[in-house]
C-alpha positions in Angstrom: 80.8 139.1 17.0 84.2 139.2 15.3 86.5 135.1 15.5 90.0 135.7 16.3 90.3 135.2 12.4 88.2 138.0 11.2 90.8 140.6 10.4 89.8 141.9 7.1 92.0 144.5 5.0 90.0 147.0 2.2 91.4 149.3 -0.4 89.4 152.6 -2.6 90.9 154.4 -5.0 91.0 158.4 -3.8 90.5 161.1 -5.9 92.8 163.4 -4.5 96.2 162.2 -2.5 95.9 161.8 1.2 92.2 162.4 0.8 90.6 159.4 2.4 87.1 157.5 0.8 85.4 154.5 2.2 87.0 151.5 1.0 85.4 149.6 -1.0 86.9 146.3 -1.9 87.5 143.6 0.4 90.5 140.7 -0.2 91.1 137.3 1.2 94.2 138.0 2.4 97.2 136.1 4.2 97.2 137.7 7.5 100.5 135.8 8.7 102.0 137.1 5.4 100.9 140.7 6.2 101.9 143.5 8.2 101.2 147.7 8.9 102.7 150.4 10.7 103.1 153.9 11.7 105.6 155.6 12.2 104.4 159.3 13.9 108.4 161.0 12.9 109.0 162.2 16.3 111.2 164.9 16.9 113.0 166.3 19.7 114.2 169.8 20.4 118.1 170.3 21.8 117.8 173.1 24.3 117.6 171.6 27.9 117.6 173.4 31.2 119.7 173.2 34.1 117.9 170.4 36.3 116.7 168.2 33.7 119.3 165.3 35.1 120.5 165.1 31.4 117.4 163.8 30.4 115.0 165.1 27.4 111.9 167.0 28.3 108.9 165.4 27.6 107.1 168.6 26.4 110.3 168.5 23.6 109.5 165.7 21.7 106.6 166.3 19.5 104.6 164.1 16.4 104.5 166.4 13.6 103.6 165.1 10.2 104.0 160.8 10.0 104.6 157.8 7.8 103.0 154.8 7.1 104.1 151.5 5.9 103.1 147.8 5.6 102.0 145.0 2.7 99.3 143.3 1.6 99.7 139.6 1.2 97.3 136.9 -0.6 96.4 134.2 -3.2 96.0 135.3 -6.4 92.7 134.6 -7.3 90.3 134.5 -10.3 88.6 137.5 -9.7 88.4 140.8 -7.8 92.5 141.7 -8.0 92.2 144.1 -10.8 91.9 147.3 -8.5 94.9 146.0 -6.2 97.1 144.8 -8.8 96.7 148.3 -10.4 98.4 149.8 -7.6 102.0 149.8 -8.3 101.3 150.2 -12.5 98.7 153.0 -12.7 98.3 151.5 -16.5 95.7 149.2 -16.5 92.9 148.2 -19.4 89.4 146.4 -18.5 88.2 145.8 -22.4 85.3 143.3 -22.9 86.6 140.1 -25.3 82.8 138.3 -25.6 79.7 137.7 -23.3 81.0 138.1 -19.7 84.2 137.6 -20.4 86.7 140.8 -19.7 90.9 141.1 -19.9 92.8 143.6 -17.3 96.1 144.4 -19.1 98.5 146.0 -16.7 102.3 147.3 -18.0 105.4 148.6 -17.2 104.4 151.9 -19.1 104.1 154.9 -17.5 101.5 157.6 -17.9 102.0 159.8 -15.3 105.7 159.8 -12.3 102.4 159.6 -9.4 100.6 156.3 -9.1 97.3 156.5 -8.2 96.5 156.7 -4.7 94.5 154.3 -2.2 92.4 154.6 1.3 93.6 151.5 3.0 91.9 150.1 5.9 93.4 146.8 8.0 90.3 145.5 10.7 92.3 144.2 13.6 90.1 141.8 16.4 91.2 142.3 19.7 91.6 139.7 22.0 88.7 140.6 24.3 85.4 138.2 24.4 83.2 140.4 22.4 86.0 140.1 19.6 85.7 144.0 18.8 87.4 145.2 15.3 89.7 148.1 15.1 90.0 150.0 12.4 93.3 151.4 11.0 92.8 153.6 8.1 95.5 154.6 6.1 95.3 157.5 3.8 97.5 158.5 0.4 98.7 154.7 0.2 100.9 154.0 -3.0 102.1 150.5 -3.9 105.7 150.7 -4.2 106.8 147.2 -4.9 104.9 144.3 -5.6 105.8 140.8 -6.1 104.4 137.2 -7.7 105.2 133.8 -6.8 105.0 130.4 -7.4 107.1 127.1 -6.3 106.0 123.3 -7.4 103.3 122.2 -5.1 101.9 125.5 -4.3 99.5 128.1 -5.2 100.4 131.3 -6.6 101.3 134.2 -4.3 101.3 137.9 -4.5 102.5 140.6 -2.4 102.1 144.5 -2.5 104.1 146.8 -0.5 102.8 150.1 0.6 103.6 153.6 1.8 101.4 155.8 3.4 100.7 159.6 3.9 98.9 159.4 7.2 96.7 157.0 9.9 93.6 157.2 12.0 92.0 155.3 13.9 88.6 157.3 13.9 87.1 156.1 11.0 84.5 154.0 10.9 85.5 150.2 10.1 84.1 149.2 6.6 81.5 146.7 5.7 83.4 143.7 3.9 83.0 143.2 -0.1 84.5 140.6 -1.6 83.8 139.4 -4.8 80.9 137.4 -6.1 81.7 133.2 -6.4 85.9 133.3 -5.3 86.7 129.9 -6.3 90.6 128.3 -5.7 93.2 130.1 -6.3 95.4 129.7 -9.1 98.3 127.2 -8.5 101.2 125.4 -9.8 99.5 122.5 -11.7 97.9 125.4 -14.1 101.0 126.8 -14.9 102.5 126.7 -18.7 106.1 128.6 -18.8 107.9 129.4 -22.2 111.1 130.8 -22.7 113.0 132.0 -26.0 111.2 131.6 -29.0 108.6 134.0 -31.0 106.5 136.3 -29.0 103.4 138.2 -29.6 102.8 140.7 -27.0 99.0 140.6 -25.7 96.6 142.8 -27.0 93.6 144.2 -24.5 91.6 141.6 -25.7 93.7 139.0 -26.7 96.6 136.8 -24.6 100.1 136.9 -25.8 100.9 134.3 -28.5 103.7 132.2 -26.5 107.5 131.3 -27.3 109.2 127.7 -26.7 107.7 125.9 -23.9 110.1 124.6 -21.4 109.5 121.8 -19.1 112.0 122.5 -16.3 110.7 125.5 -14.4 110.3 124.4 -10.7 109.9 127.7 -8.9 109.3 131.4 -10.0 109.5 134.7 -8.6 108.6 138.1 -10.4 109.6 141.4 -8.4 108.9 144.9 -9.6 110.4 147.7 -7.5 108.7 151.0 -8.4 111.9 152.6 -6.5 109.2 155.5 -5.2 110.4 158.5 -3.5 108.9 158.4 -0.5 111.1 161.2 1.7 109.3 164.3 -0.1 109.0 166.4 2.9 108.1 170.0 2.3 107.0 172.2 4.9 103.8 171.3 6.5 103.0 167.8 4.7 104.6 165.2 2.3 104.5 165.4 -1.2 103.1 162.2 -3.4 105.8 159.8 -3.9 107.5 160.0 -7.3 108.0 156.6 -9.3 112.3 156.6 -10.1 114.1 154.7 -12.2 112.2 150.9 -12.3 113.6 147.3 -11.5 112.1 144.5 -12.3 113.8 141.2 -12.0 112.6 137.5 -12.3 114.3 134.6 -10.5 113.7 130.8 -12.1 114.9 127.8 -10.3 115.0 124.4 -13.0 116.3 121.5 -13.5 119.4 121.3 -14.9 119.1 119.2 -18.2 121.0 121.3 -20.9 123.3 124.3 -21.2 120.9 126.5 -23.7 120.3 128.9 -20.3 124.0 128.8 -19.6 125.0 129.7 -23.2 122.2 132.4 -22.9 124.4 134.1 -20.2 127.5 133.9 -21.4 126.0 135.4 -25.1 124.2 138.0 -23.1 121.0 136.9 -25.4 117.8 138.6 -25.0 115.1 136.4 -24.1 111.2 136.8 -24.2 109.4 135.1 -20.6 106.3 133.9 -20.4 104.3 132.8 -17.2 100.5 131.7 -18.2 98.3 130.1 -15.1 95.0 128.9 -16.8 92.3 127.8 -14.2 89.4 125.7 -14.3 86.8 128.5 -14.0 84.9 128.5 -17.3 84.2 131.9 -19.3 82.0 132.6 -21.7 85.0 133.1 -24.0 88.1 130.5 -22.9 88.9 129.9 -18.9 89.7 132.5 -15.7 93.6 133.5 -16.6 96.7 134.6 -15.4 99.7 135.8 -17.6 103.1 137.4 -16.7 104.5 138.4 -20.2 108.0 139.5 -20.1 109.8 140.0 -23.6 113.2 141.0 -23.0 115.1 139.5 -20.2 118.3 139.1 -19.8 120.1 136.4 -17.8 122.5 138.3 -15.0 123.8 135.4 -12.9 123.3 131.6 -11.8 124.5 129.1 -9.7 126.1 127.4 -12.7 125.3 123.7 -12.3 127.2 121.3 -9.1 127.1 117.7 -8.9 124.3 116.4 -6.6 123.5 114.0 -5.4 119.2 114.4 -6.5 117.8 116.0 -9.3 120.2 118.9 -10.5 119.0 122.4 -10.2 119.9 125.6 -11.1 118.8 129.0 -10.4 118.8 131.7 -12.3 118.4 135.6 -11.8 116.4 137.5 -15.1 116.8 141.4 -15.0 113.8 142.3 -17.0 114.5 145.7 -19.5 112.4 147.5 -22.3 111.9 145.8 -25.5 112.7 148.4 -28.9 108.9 148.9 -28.8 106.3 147.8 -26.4 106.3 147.4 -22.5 108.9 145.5 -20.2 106.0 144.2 -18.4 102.4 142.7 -19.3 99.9 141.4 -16.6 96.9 140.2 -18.0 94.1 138.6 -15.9 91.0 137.0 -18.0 88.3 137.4 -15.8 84.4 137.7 -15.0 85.6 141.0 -13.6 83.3 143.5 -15.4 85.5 146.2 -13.3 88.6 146.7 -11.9 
């Protein structure tokens, strides 16, 4: 029997678009935080007959070909987010550095305009005694945005945004597979931010080599909007959305103890961002890790500091663009994750 709690949510890679598989990978997931829906694209013919009372025929409105939509929210955790975090990049590296331990480099390169493609299934309970699970399985599901977080006092967040080629509610509902030994999630206390400075981009087995530590960073949030065309309606189906032209912003909220991030505006300076969350989860080579590696932002607005009567702050909004060479965007997890 199923608790009111049990709501599970699974993802598998498919081989061909809109071709569903059995999910395979199981996530602890925020279920307040998440959400899915379908939308069937009704439409409704105009002829009418004399009678109708000026109202629409049933027998004209038909479902043809639908749409679905929705997000996956959670903790970012130690293990097991490789395949998920793949979604919206399509790029990613699983290289072994020593013994167990392995590095998943994602980046803002692109390989291919299609992202690879998911089977998505969300387990609903119902509210009845036996606490029955429905299954809502969602096929050709890209990851059109996706989104990290942190604020002091928390633990890191991530979210993924979804569109979807088509729903059933026929499929079987999946057993759950989670990862072997979850431990906490990452969270504030772990986090090391740097920003200006000398920057070595990380490697597929190496992390990045990190610019001028700052000590001021109370809050961050790193957005990546794969702007994905997901109105490709051709006769009969929907075609795969296509990734557009990328944005990627970050948004920093600090304390306000010098104008270096001021002057950085008004110069227009380029400025390499690095995010590194370092747990307490042992490897055979270093510790479980996070790293957001961003080397050339650009400062596009602030709140420009106001008296206060507490601690100043100031926010700042990062648009993050393409370095000369290299990626805009490097996501690195060090991990006991043999796999994606």
């Amino acid at each position: 029997m199923a608790g009111p709690l049990d709501a599970q949510v699974m993802i598998a890679a498919e081989s061909v678009y809109g071709t569903a598989v059995t999910p395979t990978r199981s996530y602890e997931w925020d279920i307040d935080g998440s959400e899915h829906s379908f939308d069937p694209r009704v439409i409704i013919g105009s002829g009418m007959q004399v009678g109708d009372g000026g109202f629409e025929r049933a027998d004209r409105s038909v479902a043809v070909i639908g749409q679905g939509s929705g997000k996956i929210a959670l903790d970012h955790q130690t293990k097991g987010m490789g395949l998920l975090t793949n979604g919206p990049y399509n790029t990613a590296t699983s290289t072994l550095v020593s013994g167990s331990t392995f590095q998943q480099v994602f980046t803002g390169s692109l390989t291919t305009s299609l992202l690879q493609s998911f089977t998505t299934q969300y387990g609903i309970v119902r509210s009845d005694a036996g606490g029955t699970v429905d299954a809502y399985t969602y096929l050709g599901t890209t990851f059109t945005k996706h989104s990290i977080k942190c604020q002091a006092g928390e633990v890191i967040k991530t979210e993924f945004e979804w569109d979807a080629k088509a729903q059933t509610i026929a499929t079987a509902l999946a057993a759950p597979a989670y990862p072997a030994g979850l431990l906490d999630p990452l969270h504030f206390g772990q986090i090391v931010a740097t920003i200006g400075g000398s920057l070595t981009v990380p490697t597929t087995t190496a992390l990045a080599v990190t610019g001028t530590v700052v000590s001021d960073v109370k809050s961050f949030e790193y957005s990546l909007d794969n702007q994905a065309d997901t109105d490709r309606w051709v006769f009969g189906s929907r075609n795969q959305p296509r990734v557009a032209k990328r944005q990627a912003t970050l948004k920093l909220s600090t304390e306000y103890n010098a104008t270096t991030y001021d002057a950085a505006q008004i110069a227009h300076t380029t400025l390499p961002v690095t995010i590194t969350a370092t747990s307490t989860q042992a490897l055979s080579t270093g510790f479980a890790t996070l790293q957001l590696v961003f080397p050339a932002c650009k400062i596009t607005s602030s709140n420009r500091p106001q008296p206060q009567s507490g601690t100043p702050t100031v926010d700042y909004d990062f648009a993050i663009r393409k370095p000369a060479t290299g990626s805009a965007i490097y996501i690195v997890h060090r991990t006991a994750d043999a796999v994606l």
